[in-house]
C-alpha positions in Angstrom: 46.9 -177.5 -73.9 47.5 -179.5 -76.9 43.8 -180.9 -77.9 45.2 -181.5 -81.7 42.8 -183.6 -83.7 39.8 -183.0 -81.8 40.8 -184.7 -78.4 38.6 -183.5 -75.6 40.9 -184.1 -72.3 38.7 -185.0 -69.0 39.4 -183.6 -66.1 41.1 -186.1 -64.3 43.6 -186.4 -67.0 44.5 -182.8 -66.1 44.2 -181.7 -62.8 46.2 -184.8 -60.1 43.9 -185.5 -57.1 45.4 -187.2 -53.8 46.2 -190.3 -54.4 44.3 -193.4 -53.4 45.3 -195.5 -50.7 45.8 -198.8 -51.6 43.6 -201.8 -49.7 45.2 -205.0 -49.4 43.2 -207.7 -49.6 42.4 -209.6 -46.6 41.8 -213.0 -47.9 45.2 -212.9 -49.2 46.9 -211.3 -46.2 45.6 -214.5 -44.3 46.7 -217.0 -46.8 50.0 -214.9 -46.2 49.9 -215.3 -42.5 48.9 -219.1 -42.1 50.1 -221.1 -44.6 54.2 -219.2 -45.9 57.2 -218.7 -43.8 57.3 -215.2 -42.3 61.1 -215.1 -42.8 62.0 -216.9 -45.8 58.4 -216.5 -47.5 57.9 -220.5 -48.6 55.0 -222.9 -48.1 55.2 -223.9 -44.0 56.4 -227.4 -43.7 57.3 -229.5 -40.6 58.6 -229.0 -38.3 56.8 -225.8 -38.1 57.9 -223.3 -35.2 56.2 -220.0 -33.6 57.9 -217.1 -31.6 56.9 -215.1 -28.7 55.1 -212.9 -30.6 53.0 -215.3 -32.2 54.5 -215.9 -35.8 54.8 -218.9 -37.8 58.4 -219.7 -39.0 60.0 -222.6 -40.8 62.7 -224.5 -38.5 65.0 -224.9 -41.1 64.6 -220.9 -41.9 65.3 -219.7 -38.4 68.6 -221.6 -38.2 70.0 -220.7 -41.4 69.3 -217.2 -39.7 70.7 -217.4 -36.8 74.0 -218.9 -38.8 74.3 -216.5 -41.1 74.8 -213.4 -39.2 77.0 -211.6 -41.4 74.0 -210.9 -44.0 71.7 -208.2 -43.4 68.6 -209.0 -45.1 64.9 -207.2 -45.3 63.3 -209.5 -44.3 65.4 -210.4 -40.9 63.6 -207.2 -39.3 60.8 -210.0 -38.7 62.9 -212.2 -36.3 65.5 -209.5 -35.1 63.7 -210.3 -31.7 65.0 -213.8 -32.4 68.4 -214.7 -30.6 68.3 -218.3 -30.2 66.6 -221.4 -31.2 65.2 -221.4 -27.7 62.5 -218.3 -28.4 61.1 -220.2 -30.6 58.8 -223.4 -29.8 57.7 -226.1 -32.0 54.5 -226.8 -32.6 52.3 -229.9 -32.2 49.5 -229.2 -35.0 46.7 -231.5 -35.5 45.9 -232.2 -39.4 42.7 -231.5 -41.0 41.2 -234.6 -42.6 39.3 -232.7 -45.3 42.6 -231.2 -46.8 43.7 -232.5 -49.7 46.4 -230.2 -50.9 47.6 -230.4 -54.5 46.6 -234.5 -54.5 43.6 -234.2 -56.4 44.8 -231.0 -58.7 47.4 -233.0 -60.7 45.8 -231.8 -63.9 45.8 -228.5 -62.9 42.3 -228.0 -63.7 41.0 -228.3 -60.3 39.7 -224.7 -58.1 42.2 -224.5 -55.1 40.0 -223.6 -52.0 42.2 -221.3 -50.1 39.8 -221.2 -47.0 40.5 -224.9 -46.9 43.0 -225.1 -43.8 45.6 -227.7 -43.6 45.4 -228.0 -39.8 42.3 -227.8 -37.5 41.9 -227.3 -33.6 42.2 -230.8 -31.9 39.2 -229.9 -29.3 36.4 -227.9 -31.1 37.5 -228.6 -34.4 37.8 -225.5 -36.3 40.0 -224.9 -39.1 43.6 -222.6 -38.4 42.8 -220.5 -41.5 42.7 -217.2 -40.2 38.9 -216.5 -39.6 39.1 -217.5 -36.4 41.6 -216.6 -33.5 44.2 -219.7 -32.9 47.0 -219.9 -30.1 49.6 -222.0 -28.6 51.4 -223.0 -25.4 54.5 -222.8 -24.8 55.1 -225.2 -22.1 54.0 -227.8 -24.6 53.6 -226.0 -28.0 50.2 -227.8 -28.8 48.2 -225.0 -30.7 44.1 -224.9 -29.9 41.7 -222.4 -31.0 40.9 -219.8 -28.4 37.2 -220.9 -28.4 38.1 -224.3 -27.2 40.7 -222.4 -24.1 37.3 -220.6 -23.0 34.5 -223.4 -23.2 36.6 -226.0 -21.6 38.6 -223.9 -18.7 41.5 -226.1 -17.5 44.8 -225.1 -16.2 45.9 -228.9 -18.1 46.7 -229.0 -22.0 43.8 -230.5 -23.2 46.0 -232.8 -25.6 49.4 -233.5 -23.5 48.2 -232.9 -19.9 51.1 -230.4 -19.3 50.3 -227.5 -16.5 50.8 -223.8 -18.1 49.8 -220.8 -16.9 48.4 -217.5 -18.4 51.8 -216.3 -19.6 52.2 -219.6 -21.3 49.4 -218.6 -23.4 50.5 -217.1 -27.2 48.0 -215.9 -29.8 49.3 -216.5 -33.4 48.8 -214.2 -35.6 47.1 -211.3 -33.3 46.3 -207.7 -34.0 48.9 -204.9 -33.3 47.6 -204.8 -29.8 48.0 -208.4 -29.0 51.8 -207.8 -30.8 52.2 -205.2 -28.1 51.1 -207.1 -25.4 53.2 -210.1 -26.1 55.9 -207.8 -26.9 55.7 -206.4 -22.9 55.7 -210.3 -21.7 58.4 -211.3 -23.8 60.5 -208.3 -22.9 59.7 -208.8 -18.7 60.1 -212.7 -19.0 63.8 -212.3 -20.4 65.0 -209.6 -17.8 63.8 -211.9 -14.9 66.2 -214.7 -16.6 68.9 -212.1 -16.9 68.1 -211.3 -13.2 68.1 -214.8 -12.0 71.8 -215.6 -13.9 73.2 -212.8 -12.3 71.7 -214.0 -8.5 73.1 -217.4 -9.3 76.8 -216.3 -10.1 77.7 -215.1 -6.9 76.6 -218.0 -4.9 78.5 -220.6 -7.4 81.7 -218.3 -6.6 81.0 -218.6 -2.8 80.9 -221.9 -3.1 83.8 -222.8 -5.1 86.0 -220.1 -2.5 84.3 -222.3 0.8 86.4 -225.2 0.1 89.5 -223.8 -1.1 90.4 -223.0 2.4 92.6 -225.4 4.0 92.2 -226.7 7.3 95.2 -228.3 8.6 96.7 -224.7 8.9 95.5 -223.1 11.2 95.0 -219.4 10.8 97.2 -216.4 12.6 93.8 -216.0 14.7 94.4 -219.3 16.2 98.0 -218.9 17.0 97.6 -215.9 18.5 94.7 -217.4 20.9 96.9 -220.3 22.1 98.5 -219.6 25.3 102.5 -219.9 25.9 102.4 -222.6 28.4 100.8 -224.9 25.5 103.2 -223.7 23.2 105.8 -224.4 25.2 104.7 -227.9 25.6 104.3 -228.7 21.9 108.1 -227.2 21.1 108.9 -230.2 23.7 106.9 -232.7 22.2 108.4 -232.2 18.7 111.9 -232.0 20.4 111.5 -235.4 21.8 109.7 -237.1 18.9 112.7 -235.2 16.7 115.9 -237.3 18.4 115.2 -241.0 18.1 115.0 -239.7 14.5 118.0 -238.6 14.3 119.6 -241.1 16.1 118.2 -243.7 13.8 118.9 -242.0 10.9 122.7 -241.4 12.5 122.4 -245.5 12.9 121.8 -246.2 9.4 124.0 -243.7 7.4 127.1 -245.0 9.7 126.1 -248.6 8.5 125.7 -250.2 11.9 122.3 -251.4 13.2 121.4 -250.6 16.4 120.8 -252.5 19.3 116.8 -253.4 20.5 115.8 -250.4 23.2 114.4 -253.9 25.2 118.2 -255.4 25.7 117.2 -258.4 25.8 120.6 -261.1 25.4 119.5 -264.1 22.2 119.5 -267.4 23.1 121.3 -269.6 21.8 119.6 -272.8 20.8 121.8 -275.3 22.0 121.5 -273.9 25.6 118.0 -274.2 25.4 116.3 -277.4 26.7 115.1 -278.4 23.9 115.3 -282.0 22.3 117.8 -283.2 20.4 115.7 -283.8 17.4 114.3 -280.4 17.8 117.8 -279.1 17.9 119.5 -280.8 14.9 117.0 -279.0 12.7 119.4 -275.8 13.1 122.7 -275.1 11.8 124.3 -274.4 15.2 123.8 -278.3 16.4 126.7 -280.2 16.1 125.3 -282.3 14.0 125.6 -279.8 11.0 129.0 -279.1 11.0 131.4 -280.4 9.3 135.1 -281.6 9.1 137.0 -279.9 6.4 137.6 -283.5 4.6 133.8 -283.3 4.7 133.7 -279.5 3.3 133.1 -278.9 -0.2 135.7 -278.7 -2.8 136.4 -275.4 -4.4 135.0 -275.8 -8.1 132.0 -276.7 -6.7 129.1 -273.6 -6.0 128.0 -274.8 -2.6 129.1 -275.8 0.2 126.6 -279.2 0.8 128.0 -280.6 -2.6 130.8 -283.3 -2.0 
């Protein structure tokens, strides 16, 4: 099979075993999982968000996502369970004072510890790198260490005081089966919303139809109940009430005012028994009129000046 010059082939070289399945390694796969972006794959910065299935996300990365819809990327099969910004929570981290970052390695010269966590648990004080099991609420979004959650059993946030429940519970970063179990929650808790939107359309359309209904008119239900005799006696009333109208309006197209219903004959003031101060204040005493040498002059605009 060739073996010019001497060469001795092994057998390895010649005959193709099965081939080895590659190990990843784990220290690396945790660095991975708690300190880079699962969908845009950079260093997490603040504000740093989670989603129902316990992954940790960039802010600014899950926007641009849900923006951009029109590209189809491989990484998006990571937050295709992602619809909104509301899936997601922020979350309150506490920082580890014993993390320097790249402060003291300016040289470039200095190991990088990559067990070294950047954020710690705020009640037991253990560091979020991966070696031991870390969740978050999402009532609240602070994130403790699931050690601290079973030593000190509240139903209170041990940081904020916030209530939560069970549900509200959300391990980052679990195994396949935690995955799956959140996956079930997360699937049950948005078909009860659906559920509850669709129960709370059909009572916001009964309520707008309620008062659409007008109730001066009265239905054909009512006019049918009424009897004749009190029909009879409204078609008088409205007769009645109908003619002065007319007569007045008759009155007042013809131009002439009619006369008080009372009839009633006006005084006149100088029959009254008045004084005769009281009575020279009007311009039916005799004191007001005039002769016509006393009347004013045509050019002039009333009749007083003379």
């Amino acid at each position: 099979m060739g073996c010019d010059g001497g060469t001795i082939p092994k057998r390895h070289e010649l005959v193709k075993g099965p081939k080895k399945v590659e190990k990843v390694d784990k220290d690396a796969e945790l660095v991975a999982q708690w300190n880079y972006c699962t969908l845009s794959q950079e260093i997490l910065r603040r504000p740093i968000v989670a989603c129902e299935l316990g992954r940790l996300y960039n802010k600014d990365a899950v926007i641009e996502f849900l923006l951009d819809k029109s590209s189809e990327k491989a990484l998006g099969k990571a937050a295709s369970h992602i619809k909104s910004i509301k899936n997601v929570t922020e979350l309150r981290l506490s920082d580890n004072p014993a993390w320097e970052g790249d402060r003291g390695n300016t040289k470039g010269d200095k190991h990088d510890d990559l067990q070294r966590a950047r954020f710690i648990c705020p009640v037991v004080g253990l560091e979020m790198n991966g070696r031991h099991r870390f969740c978050f609420l999402r009532c609240c979004g602070c994130v403790f260490s699931e050690r601290a959650l079973k030593e000190i059993k509240a139903e209170v946030c041990h940081t904020c005081g916030a209530a939560f429940q069970d549900d509200d519970v959300i391990v980052l970063n679990g195994t396949k089966e935690d995955v799956e179990t959140l996956k079930k929650r997360m699937e049950e808790r948005r078909l009860r919303a659906k559920v509850g939107k669709k129960g709370k359309k059909p009572k916001a359309a009964e309520s707008v139809s309620k008062p659409g209904v007008s109730e001066e008119s009265p239905g054909p239900s009512k006019i049918k109940a009424m009897k004749p005799e009190e029909n009879n006696l409204d078609s008088r009333e409205k007769k009645a009430n109908s003619a002065p109208k007319s007569a007045a309006a008759n009155g007042s197209s013809s131009g002439k005012i009619g006369k008080p219903l009372s009839g009633a004959a006006k005084r006149s003031i100088a029959d009254s028994e008045e004084s005769e101060a009281y009575k020279s204040l009007f311009t039916t005493h005799s004191s007001a009129k005039r002769s016509k040498e006393e009347s004013a002059h045509w050019v002039t605009h009333t009749s007083y000046c003379f």
